[in-house]
C-alpha positions as CSV (number, residue, x, y, z in Angstrom):
1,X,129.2,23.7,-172.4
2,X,125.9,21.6,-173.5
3,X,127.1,19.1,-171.8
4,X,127.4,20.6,-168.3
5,X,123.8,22.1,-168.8
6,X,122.3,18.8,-169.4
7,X,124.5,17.3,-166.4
8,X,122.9,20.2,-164.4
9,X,119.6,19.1,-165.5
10,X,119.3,15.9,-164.9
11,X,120.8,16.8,-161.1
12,X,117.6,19.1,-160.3
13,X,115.3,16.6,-161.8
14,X,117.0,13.5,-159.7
15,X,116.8,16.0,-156.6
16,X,113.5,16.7,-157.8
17,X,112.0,13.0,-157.7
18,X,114.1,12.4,-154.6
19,X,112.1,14.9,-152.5
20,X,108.6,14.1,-154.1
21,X,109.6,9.9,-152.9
22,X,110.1,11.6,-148.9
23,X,106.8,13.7,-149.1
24,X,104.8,10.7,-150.4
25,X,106.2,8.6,-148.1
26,X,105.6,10.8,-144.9
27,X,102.2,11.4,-146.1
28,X,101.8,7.6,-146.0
29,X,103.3,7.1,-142.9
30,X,100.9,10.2,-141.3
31,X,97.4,8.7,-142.2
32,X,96.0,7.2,-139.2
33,X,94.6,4.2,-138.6
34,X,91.7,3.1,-138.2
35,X,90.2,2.5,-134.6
36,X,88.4,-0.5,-133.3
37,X,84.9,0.4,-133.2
38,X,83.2,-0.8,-129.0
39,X,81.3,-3.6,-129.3
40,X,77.0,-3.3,-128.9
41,X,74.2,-5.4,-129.3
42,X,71.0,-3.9,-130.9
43,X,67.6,-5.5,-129.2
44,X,66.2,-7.7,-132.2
45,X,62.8,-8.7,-129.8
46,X,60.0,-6.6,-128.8
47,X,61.7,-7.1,-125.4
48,X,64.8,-8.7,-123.9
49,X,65.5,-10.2,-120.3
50,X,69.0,-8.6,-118.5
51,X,69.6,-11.9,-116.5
52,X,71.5,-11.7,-112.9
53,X,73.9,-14.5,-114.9
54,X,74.5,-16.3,-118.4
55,X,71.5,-18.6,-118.3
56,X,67.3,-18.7,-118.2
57,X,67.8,-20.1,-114.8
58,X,69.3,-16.4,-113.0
59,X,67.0,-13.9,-112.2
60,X,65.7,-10.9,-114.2
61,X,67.4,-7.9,-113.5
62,X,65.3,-5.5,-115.9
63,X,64.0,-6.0,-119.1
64,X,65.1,-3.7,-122.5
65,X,62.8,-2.6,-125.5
66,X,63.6,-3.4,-128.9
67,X,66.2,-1.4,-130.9
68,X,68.3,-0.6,-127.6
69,X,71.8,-0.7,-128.1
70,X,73.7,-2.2,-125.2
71,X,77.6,-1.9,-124.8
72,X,79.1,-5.4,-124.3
73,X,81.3,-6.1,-121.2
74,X,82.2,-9.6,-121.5
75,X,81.0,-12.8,-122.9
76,X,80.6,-16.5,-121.6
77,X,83.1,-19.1,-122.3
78,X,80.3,-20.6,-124.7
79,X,80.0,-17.3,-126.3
80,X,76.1,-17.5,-126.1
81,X,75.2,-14.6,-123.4
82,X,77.1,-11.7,-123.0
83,X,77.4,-9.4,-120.2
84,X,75.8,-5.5,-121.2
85,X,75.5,-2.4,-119.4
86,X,71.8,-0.8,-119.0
87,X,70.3,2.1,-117.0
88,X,70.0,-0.6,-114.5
89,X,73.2,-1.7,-113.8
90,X,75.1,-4.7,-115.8
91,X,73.6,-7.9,-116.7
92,X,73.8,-11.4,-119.2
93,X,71.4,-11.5,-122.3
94,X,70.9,-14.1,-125.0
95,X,72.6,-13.1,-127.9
96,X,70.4,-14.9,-130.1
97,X,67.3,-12.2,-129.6
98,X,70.1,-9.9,-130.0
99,X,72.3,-8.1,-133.3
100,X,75.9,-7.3,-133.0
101,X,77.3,-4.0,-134.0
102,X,81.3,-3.3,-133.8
103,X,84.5,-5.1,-133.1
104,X,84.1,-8.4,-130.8
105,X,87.6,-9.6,-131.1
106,X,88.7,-8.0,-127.7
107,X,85.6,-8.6,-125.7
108,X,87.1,-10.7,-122.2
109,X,85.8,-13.8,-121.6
110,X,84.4,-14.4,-118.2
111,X,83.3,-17.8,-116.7
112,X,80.7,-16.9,-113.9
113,X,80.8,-20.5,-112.3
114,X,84.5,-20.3,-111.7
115,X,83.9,-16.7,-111.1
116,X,87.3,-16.0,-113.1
117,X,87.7,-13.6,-116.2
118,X,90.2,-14.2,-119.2
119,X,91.3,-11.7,-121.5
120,X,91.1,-13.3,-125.6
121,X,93.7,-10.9,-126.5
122,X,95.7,-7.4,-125.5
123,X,93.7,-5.0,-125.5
124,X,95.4,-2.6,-127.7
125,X,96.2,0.6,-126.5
126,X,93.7,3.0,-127.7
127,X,90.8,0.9,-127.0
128,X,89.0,1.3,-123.8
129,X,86.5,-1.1,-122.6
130,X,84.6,-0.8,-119.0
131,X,85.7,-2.4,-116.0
132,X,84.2,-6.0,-115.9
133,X,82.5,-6.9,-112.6
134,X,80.5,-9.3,-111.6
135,X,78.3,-7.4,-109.0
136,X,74.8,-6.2,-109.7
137,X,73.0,-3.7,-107.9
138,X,70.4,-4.8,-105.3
139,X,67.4,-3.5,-106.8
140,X,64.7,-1.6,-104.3
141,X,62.2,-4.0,-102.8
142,X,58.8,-3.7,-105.0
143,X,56.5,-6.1,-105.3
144,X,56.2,-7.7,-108.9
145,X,54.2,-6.2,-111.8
146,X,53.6,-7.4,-115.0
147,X,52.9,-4.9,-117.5
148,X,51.4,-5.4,-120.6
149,X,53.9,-4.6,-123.6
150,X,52.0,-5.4,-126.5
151,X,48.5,-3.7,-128.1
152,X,46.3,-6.7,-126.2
153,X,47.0,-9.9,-124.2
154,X,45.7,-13.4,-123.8
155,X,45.5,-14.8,-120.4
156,X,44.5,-18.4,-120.2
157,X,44.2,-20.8,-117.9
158,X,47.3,-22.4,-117.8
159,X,50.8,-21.8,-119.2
160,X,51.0,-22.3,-122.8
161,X,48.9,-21.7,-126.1
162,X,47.3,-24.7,-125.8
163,X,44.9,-23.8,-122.6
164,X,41.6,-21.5,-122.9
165,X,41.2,-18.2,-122.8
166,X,39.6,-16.0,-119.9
167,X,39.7,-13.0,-121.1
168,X,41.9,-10.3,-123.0
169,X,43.7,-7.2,-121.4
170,X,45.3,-4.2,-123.2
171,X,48.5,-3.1,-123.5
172,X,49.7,-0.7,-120.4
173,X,47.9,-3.2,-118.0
174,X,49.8,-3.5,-114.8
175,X,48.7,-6.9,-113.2
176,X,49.9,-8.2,-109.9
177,X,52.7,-10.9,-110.4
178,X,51.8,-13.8,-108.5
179,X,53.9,-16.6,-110.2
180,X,56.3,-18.2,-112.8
181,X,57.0,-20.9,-114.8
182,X,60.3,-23.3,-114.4
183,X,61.7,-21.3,-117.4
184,X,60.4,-18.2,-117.0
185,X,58.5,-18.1,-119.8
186,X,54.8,-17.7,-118.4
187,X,53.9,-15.3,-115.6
188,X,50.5,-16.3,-113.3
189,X,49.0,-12.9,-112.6
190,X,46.0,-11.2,-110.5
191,X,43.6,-10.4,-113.6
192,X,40.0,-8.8,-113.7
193,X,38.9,-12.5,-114.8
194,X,40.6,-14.0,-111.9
195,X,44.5,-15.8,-111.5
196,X,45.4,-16.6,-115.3
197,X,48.8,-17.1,-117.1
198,X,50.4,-14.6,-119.7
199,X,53.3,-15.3,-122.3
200,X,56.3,-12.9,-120.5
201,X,57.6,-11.8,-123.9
202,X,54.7,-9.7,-124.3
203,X,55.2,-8.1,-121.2
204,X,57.5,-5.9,-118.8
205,X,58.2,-7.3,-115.4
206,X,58.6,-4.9,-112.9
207,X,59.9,-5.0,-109.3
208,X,62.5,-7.9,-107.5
209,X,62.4,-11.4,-109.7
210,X,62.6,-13.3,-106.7
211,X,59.5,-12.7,-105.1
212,X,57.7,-14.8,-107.6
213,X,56.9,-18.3,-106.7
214,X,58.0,-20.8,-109.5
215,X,55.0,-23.0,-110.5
216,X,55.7,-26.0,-112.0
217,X,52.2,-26.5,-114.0
């Protein structure tokens, strides 16, 4: 009679364990995982050129503040400029003035001189990235400004540190864009002293790239 009570036992504890093993195993098997997190770059420059294209040599679409967070598109083949989204429309920016934040391994790959796009892997299914085109909007026709990001500005007489200085303009000046440097780097403006040069990442270009004449000095 002890016997069969032990036997009986030793059943509810084996069914016992049995069903504890399934709930711990279905719990396992309901956590989720975790999802990708989309892919930004954080503005590490006072401010940052959005380029019609992956190189110095396209023309400024806009320009972005520090500490903006841009959702990545695309990148070049090289992987050095990547293709963002801003207010105004989708451009190329040098990642190197730039921090990444999120999951890269997705991002498509797009090679603007053969004007073809490769994906780096399957997107899996419960990521969702924004269609990649290669079209920018046509901005309105303004005539260029350069304004004065910075608390007060050097212009000189030529493009570089090295040349004289005519006079100094604060920040919030708006001064009539007249010309540009090869590399973009220097912008020859209308000033109070007269036509002098200012370093472009202290400023905010504003109006259609294009209309600037490119001054080699």
């Amino acid at each position: 009679m002890k016997s069969n009570k032990l036997k009986l036992v030793f059943a509810l504890l084996a069914v016992l364990v049995c069903a504890l093993g399934v709930s711990v195993a279905y719990g396992d098997s309901a956590e989720q995982q975790p999802q990708p997190i989309l892919p930004i770059l954080v503005v590490n420059t006072g401010a940052l050129n959005v380029r019609s294209g992956p190189g110095p040599q396209y023309s400024v679409i806009t320009q972005v503040v520090g500490g903006t967070e841009l959702p990545v598109l695309a990148t070049n083949p090289s992987g050095t400029w990547d293709l963002v989204s801003t207010a105004a429309g989708n451009g190329w920016v040098d990642i190197s003035f730039t921090l990444p934040r999120g999951d890269f391994r997705f991002v498509p790959v797009v090679d603007v001189a053969a004007g073809t796009a490769t994906v780096v892997q399957t997107l899996p299914s419960t990521l969702t990235l924004a269609t990649v085109t290669n079209s920018i909007p046509t901005p309105e026709l303004v005539g260029p400004s350069i304004v004065v990001n910075t608390g007060n500005l050097n212009v000189r007489t030529g493009p570089g540190p090295q040349f004289s200085i005519l006079g100094t303009v604060p920040g919030g000046t708006v001064l009539e864009g007249v010309g540009v440097t090869p590399d973009g780097a220097w912008y020859l403006v209308d000033s109070p002293f007269g036509p002098g040069w200012v370093f472009g990442e202290y400023t905010l270009f504003r109006g259609v790239y294009s209309t600037l004449a490119v001054i080699a000095y």
